[in-house]
PQR file of N, CA, C, O and H, with PARSE charges and radii, in Angstrom:
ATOM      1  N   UNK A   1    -134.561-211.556  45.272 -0.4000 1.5000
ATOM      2  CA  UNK A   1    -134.506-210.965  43.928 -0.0000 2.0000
ATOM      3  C   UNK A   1    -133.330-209.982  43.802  0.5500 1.7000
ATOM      4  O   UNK A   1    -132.463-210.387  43.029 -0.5500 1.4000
ATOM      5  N   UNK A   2    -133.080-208.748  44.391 -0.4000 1.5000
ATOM      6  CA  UNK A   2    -132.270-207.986  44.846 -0.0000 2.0000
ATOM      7  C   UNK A   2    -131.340-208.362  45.055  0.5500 1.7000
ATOM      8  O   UNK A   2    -130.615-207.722  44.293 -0.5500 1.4000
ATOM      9  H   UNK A   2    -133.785-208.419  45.019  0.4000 1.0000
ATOM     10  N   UNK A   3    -130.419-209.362  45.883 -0.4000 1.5000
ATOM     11  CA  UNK A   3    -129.270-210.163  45.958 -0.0000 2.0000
ATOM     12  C   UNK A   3    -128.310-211.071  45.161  0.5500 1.7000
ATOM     13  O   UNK A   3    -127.088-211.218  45.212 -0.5500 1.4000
ATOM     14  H   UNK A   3    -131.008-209.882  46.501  0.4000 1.0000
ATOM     15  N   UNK A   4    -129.695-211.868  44.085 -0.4000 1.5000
ATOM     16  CA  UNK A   4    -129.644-212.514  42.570 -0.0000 2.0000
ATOM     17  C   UNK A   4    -128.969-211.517  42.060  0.5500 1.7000
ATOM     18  O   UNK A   4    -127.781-211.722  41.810 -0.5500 1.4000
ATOM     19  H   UNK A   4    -130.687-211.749  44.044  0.4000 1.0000
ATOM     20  N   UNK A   5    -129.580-210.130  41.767 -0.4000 1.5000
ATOM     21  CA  UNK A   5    -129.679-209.464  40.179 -0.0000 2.0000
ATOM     22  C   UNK A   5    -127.710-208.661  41.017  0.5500 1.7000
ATOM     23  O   UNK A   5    -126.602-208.640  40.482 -0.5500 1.4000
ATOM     24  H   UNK A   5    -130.545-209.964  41.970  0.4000 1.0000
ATOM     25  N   UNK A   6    -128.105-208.221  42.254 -0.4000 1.5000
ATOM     26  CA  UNK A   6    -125.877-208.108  42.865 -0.0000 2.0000
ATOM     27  C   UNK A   6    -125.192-208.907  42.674  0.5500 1.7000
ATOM     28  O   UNK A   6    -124.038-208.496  42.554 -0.5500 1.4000
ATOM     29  H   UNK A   6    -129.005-208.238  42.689  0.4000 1.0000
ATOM     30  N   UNK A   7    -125.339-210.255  42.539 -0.4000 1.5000
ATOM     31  CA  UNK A   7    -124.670-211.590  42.495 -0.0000 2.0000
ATOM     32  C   UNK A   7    -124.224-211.139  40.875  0.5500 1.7000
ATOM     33  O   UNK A   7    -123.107-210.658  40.681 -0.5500 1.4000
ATOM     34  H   UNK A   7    -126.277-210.589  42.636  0.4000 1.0000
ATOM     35  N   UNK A   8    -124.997-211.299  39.972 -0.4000 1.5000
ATOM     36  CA  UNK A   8    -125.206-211.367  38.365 -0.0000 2.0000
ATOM     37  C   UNK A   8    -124.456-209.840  38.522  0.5500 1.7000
ATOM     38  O   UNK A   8    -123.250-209.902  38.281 -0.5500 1.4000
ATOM     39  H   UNK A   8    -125.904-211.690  40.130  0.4000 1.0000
ATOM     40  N   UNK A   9    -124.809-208.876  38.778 -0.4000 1.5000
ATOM     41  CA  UNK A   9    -123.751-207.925  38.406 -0.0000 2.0000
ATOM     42  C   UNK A   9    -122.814-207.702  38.606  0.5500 1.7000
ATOM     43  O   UNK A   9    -122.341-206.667  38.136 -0.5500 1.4000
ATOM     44  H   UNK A   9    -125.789-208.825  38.974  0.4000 1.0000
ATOM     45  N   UNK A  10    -122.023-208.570  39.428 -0.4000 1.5000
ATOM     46  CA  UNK A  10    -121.170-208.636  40.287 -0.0000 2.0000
ATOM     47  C   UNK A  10    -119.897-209.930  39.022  0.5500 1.7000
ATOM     48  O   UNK A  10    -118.677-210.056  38.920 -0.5500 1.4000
ATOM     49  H   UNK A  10    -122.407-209.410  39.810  0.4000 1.0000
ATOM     50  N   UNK A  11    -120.568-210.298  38.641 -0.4000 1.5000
ATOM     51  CA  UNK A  11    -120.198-211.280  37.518 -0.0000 2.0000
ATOM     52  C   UNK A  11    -119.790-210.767  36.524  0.5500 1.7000
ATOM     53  O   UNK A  11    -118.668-210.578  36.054 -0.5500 1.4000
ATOM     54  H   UNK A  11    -121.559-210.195  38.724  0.4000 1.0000
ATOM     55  N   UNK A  12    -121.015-210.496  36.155 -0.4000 1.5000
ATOM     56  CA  UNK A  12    -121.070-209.002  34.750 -0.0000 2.0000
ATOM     57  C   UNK A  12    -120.020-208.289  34.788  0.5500 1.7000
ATOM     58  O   UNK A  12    -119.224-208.221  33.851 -0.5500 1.4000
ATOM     59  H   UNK A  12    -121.927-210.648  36.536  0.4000 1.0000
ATOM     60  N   UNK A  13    -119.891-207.620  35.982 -0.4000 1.5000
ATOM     61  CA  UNK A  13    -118.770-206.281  36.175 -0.0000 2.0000
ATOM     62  C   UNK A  13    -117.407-207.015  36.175  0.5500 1.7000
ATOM     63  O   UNK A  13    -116.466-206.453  35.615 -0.5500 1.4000
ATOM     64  H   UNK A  13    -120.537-207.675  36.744  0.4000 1.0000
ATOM     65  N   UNK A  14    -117.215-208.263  36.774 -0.4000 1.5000
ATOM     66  CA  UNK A  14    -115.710-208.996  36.485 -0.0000 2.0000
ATOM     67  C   UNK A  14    -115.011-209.060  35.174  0.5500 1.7000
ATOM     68  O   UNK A  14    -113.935-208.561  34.847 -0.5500 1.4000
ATOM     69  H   UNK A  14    -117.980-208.719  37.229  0.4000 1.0000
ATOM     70  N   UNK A  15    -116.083-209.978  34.306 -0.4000 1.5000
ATOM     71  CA  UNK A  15    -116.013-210.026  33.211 -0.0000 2.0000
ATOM     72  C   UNK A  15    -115.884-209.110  32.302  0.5500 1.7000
ATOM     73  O   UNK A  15    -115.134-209.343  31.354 -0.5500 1.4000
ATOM     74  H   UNK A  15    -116.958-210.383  34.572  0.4000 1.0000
ATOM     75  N   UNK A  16    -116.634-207.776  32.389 -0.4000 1.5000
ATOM     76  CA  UNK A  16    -116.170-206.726  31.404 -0.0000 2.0000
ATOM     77  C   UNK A  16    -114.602-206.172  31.953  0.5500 1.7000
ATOM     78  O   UNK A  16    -113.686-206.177  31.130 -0.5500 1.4000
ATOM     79  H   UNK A  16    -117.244-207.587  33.158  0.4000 1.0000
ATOM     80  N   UNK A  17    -114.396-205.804  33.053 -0.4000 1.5000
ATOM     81  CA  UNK A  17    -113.885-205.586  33.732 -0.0000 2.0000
ATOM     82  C   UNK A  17    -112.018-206.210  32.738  0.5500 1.7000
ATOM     83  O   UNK A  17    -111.070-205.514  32.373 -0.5500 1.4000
ATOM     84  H   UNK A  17    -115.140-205.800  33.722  0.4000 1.0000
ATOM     85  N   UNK A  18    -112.151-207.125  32.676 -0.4000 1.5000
ATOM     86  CA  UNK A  18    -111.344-207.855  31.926 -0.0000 2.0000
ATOM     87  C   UNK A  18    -111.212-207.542  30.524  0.5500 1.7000
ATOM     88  O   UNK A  18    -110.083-207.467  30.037 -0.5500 1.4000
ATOM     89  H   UNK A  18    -112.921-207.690  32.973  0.4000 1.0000
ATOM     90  N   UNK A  19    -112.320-207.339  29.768 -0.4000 1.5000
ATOM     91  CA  UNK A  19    -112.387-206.703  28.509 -0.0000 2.0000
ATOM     92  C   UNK A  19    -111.916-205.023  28.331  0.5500 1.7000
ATOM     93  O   UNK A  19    -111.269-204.468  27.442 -0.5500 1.4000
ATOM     94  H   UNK A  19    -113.237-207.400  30.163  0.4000 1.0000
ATOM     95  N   UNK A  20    -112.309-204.694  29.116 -0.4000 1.5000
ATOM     96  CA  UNK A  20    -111.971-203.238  29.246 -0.0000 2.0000
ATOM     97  C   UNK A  20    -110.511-203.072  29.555  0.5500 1.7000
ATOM     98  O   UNK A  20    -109.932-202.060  29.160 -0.5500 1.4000
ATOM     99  H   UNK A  20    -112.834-205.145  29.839  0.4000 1.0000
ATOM    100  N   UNK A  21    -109.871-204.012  30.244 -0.4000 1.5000
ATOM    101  CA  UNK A  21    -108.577-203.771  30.646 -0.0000 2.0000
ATOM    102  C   UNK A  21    -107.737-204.153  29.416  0.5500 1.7000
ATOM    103  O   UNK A  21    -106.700-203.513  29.238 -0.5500 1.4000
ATOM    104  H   UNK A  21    -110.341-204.834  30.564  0.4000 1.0000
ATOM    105  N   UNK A  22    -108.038-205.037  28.626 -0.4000 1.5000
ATOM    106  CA  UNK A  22    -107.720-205.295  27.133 -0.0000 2.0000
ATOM    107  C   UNK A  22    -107.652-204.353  26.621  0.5500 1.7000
ATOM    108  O   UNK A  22    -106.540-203.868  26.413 -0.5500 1.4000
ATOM    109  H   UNK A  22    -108.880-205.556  28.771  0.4000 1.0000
ATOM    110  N   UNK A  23    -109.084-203.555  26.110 -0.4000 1.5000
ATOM    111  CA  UNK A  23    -109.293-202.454  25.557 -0.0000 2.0000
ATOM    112  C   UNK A  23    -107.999-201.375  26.163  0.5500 1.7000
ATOM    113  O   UNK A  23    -107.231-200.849  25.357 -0.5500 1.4000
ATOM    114  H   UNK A  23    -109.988-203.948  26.278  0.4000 1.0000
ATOM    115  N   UNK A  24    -107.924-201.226  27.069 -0.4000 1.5000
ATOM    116  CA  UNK A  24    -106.770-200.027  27.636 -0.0000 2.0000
ATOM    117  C   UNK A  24    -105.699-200.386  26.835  0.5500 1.7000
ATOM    118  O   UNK A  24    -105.432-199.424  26.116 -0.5500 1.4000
ATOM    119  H   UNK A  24    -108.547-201.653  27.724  0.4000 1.0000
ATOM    120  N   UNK A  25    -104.885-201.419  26.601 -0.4000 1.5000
ATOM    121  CA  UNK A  25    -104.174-201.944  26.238 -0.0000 2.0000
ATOM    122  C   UNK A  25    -103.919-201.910  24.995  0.5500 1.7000
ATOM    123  O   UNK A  25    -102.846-201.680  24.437 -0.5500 1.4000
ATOM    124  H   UNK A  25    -105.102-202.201  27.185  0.4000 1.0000
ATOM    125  N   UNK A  26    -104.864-202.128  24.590 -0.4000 1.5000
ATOM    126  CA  UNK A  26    -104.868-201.757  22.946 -0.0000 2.0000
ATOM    127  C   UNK A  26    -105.154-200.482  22.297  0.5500 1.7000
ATOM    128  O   UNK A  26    -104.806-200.179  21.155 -0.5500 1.4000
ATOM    129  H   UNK A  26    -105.735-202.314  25.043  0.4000 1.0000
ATOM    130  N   UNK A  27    -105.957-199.602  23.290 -0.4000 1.5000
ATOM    131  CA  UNK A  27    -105.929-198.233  23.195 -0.0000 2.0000
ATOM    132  C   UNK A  27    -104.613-197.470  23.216  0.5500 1.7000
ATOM    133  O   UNK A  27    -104.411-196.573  22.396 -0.5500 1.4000
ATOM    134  H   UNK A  27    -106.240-199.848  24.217  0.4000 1.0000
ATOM    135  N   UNK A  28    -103.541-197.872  24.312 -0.4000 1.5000
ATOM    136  CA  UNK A  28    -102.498-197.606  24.419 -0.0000 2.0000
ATOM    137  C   UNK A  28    -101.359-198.245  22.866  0.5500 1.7000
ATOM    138  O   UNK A  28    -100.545-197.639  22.169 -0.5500 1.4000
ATOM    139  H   UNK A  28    -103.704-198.600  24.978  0.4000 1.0000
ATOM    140  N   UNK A  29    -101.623-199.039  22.859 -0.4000 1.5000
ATOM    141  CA  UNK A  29    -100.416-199.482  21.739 -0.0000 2.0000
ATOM    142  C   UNK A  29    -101.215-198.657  20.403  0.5500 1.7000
ATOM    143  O   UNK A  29    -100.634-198.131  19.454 -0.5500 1.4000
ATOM    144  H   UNK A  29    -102.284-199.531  23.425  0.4000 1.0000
ATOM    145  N   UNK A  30    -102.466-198.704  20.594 -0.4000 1.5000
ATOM    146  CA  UNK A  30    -102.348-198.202  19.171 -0.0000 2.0000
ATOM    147  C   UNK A  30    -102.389-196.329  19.133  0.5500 1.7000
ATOM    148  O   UNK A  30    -102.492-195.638  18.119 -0.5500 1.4000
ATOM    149  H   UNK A  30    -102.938-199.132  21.365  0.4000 1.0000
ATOM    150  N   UNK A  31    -102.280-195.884  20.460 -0.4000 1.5000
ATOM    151  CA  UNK A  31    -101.440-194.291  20.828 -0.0000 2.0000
ATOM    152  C   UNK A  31    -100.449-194.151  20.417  0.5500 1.7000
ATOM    153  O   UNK A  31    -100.201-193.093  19.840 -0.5500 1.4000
ATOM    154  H   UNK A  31    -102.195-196.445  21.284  0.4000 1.0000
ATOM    155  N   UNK A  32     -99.520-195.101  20.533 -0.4000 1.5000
ATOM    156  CA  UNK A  32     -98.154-195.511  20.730 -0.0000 2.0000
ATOM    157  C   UNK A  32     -97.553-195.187  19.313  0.5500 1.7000
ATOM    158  O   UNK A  32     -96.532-194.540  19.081 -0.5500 1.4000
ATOM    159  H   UNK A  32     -99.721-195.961  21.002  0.4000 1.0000
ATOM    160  N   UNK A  33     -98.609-195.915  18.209 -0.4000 1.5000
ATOM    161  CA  UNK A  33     -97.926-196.524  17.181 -0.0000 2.0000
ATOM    162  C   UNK A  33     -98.168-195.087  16.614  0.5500 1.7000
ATOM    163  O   UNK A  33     -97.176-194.464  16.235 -0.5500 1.4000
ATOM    164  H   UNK A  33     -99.439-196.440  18.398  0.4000 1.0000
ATOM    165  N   UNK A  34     -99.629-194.402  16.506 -0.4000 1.5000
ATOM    166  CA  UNK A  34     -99.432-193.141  16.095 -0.0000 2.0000
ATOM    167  C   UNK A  34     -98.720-192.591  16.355  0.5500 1.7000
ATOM    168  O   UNK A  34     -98.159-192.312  15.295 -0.5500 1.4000
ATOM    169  H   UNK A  34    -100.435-194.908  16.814  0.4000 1.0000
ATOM    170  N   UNK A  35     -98.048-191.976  17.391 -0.4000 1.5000
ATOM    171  CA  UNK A  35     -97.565-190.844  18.158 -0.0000 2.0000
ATOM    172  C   UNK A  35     -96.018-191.369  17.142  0.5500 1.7000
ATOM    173  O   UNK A  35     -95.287-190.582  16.540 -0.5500 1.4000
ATOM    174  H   UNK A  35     -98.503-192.203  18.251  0.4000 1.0000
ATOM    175  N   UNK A  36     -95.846-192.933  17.206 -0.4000 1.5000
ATOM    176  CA  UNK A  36     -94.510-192.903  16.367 -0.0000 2.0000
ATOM    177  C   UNK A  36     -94.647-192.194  15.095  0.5500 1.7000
ATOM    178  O   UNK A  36     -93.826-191.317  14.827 -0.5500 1.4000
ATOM    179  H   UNK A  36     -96.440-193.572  17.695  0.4000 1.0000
ATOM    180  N   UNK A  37     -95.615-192.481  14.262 -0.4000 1.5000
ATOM    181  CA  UNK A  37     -96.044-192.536  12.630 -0.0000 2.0000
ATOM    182  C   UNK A  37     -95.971-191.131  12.664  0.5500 1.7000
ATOM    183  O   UNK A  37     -95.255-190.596  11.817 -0.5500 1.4000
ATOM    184  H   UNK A  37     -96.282-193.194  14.479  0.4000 1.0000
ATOM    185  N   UNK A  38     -96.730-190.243  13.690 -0.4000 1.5000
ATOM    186  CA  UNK A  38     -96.929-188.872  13.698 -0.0000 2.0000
ATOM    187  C   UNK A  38     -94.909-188.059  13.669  0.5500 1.7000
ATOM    188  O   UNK A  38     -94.366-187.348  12.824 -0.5500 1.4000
ATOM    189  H   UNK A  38     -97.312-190.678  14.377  0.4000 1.0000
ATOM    190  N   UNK A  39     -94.376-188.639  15.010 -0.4000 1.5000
ATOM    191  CA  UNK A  39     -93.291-188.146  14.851 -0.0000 2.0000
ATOM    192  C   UNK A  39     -92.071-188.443  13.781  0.5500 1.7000
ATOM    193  O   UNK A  39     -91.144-187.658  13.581 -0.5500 1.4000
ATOM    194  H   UNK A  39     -94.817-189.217  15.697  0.4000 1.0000
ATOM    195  N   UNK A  40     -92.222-189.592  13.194 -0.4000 1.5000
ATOM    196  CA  UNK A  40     -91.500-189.750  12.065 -0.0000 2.0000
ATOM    197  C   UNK A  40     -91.607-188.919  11.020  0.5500 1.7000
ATOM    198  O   UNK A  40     -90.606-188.503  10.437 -0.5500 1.4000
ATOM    199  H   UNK A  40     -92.975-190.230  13.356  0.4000 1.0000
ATOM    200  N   UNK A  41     -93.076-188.524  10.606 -0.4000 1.5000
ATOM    201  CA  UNK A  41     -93.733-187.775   9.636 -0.0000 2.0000
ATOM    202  C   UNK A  41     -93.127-186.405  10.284  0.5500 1.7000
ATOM    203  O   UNK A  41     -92.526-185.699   9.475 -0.5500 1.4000
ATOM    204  H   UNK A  41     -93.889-188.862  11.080  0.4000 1.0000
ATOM    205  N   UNK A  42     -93.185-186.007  11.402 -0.4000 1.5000
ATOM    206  CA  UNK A  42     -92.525-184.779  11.339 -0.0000 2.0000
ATOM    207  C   UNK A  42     -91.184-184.298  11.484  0.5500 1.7000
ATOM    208  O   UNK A  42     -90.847-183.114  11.502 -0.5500 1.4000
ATOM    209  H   UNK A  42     -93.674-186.581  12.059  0.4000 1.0000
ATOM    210  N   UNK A  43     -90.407-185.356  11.591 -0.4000 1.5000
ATOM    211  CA  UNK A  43     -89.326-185.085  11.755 -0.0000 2.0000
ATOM    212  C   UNK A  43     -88.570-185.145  10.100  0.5500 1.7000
ATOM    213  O   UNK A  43     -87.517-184.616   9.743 -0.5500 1.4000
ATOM    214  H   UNK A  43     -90.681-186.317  11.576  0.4000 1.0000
ATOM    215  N   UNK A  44     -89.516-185.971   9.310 -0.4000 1.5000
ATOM    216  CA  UNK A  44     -89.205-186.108   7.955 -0.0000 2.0000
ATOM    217  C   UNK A  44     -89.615-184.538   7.575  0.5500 1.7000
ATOM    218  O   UNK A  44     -88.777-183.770   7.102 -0.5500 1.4000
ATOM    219  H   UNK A  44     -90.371-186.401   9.601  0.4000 1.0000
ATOM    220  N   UNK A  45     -90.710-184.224   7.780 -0.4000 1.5000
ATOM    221  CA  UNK A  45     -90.550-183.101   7.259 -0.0000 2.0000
ATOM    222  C   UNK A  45     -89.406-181.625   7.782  0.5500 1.7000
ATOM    223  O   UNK A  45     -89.053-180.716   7.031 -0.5500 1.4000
ATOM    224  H   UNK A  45     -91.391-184.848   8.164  0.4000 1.0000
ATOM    225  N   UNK A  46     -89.063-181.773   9.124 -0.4000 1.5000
ATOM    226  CA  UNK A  46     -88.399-180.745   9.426 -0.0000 2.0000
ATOM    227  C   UNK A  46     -87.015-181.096   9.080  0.5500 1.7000
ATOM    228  O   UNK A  46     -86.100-180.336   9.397 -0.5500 1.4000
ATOM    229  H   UNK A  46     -89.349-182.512   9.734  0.4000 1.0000
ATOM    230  N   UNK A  47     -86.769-182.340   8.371 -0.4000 1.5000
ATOM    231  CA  UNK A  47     -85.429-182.745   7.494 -0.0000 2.0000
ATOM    232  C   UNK A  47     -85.119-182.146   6.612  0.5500 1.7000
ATOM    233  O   UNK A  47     -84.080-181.570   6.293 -0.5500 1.4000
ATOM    234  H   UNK A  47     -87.513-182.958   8.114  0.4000 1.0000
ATOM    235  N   UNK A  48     -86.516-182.341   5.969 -0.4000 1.5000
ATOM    236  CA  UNK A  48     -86.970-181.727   4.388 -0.0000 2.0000
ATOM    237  C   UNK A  48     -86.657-179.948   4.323  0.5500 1.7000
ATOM    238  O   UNK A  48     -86.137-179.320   3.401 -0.5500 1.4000
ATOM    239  H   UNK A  48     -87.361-182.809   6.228  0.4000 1.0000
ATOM    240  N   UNK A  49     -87.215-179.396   5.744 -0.4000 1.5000
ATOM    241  CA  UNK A  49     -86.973-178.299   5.827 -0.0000 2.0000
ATOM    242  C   UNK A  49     -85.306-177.771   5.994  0.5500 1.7000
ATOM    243  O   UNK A  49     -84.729-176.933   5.301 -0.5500 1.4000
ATOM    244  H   UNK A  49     -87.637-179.906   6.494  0.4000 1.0000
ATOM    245  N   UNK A  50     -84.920-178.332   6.815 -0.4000 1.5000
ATOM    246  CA  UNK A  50     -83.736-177.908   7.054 -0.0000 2.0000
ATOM    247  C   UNK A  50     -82.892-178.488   5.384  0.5500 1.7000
ATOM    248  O   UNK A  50     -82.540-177.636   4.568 -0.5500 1.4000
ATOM    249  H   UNK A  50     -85.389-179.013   7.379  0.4000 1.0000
ATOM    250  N   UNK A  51     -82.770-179.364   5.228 -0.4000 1.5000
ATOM    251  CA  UNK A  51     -82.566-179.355   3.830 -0.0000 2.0000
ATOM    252  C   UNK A  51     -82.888-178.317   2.860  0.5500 1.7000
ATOM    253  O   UNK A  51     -82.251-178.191   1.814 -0.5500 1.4000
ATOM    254  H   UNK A  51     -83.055-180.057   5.890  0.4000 1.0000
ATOM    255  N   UNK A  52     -83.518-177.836   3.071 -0.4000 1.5000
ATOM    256  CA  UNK A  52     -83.661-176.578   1.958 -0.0000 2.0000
ATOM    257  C   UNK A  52     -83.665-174.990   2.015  0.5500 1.7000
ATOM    258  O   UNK A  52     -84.072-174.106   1.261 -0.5500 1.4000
ATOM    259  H   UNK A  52     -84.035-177.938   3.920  0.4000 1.0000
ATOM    260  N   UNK A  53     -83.021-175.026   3.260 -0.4000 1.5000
ATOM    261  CA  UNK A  53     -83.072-173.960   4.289 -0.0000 2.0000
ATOM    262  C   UNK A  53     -81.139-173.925   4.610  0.5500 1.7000
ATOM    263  O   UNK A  53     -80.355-172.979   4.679 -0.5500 1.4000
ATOM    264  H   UNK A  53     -82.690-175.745   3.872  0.4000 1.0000
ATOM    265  N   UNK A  54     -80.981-175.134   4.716 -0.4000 1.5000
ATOM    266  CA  UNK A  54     -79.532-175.690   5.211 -0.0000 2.0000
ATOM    267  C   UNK A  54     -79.087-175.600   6.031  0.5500 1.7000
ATOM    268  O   UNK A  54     -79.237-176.490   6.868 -0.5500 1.4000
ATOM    269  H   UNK A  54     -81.618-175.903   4.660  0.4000 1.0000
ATOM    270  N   UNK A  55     -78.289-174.512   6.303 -0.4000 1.5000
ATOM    271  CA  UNK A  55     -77.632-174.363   7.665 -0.0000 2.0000
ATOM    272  C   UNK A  55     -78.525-173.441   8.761  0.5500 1.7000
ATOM    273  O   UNK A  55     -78.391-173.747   9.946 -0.5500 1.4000
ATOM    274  H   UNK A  55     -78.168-173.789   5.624  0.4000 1.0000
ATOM    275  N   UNK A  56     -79.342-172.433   8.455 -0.4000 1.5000
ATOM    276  CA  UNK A  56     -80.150-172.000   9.162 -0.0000 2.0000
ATOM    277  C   UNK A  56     -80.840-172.400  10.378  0.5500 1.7000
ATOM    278  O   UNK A  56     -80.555-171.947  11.486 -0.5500 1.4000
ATOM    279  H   UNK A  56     -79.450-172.184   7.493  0.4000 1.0000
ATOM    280  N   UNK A  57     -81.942-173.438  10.107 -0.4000 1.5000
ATOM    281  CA  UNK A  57     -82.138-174.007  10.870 -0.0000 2.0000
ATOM    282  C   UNK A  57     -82.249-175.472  11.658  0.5500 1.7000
ATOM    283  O   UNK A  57     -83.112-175.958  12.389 -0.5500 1.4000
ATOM    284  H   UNK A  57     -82.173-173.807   9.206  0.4000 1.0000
ATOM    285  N   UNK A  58     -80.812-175.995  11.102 -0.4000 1.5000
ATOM    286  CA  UNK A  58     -80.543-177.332  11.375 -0.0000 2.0000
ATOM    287  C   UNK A  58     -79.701-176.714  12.751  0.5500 1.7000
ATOM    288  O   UNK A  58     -78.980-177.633  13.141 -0.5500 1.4000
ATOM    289  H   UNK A  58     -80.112-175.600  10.508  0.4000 1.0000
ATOM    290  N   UNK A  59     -79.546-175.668  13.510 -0.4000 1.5000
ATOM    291  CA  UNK A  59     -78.600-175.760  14.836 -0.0000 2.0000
ATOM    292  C   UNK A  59     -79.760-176.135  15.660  0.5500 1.7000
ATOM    293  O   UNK A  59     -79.859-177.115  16.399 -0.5500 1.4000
ATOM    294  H   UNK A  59     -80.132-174.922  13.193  0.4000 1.0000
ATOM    295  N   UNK A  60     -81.037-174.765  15.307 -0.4000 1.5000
ATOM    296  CA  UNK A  60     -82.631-174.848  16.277 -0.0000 2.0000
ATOM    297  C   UNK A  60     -82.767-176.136  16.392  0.5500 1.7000
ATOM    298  O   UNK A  60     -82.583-176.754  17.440 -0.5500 1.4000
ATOM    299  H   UNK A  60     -80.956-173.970  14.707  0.4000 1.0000
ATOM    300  N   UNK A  61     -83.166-176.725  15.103 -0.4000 1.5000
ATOM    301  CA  UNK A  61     -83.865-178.439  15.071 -0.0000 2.0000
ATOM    302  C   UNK A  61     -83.575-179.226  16.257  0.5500 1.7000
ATOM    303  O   UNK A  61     -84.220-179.791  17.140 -0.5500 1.4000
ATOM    304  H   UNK A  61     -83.315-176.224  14.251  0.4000 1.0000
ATOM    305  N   UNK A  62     -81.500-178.923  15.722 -0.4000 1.5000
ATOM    306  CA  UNK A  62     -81.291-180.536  16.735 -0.0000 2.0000
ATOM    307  C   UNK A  62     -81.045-180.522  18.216  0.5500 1.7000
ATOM    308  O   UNK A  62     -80.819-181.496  18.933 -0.5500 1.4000
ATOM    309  H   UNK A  62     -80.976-178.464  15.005  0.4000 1.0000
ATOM    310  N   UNK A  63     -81.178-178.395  18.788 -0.4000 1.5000
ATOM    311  CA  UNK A  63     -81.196-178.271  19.774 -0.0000 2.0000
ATOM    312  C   UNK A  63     -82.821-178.506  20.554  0.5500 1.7000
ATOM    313  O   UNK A  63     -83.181-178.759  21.704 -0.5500 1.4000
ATOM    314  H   UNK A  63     -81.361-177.603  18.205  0.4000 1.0000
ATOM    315  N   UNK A  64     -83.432-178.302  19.421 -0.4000 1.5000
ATOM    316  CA  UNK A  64     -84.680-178.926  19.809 -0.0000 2.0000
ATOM    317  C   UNK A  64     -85.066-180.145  20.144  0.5500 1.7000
ATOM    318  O   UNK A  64     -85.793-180.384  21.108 -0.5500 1.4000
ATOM    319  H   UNK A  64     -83.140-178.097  18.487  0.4000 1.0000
ATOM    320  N   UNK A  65     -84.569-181.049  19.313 -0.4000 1.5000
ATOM    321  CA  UNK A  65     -84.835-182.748  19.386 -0.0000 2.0000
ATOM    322  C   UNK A  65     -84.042-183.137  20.663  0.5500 1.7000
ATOM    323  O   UNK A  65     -84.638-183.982  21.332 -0.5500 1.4000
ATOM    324  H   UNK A  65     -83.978-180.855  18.530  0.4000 1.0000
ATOM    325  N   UNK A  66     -82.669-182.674  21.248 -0.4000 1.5000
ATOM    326  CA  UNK A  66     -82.167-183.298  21.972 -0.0000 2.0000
ATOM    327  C   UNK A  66     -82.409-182.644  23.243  0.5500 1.7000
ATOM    328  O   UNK A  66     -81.783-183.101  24.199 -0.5500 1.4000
ATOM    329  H   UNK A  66     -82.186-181.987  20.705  0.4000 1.0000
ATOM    330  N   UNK A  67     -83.299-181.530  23.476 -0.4000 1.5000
ATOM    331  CA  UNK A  67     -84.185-181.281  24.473 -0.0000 2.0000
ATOM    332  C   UNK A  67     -84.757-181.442  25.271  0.5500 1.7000
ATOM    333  O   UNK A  67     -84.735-181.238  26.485 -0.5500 1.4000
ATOM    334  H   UNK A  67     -83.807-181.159  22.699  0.4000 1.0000
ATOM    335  N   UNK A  68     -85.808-182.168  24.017 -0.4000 1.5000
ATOM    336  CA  UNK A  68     -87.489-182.772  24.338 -0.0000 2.0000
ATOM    337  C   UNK A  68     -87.268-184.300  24.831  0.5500 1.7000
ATOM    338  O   UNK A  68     -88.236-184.998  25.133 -0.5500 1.4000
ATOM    339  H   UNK A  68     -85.826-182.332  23.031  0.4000 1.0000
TER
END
């Protein structure tokens, strides 16, 4: 009985095992895609800023961006 139900989990655990590694995968790309959407959105806005600010703080910005 005991050896059956290791056998069967042993199956079980392959198989998710495989799903889950998917899941990582898609967890990751869809990190990815935010983290882009997020930094576009802020870099649009610290455009916006320096645009209306002008010369002030467009030296900080791009010593910032080419930093990081």
């Amino acid at each position: 009985m005991t050896v059956k139900r290791i056998r069967n989990n042993n199956k079980y655990r392959k198989e998710r095992d495989g799903i889950s590694e998917i899941k990582k995968y898609l967890k990751k790309i869809i990190l990815l895609k935010q983290n882009i959407i997020s930094i576009t959105i802020f870099g649009c806005i610290l455009l916006y800023n320096c645009l209306k600010m002008k010369r002030k703080c467009v030296s900080r910005y791009r010593f910032f961006f080419f930093n990081s």
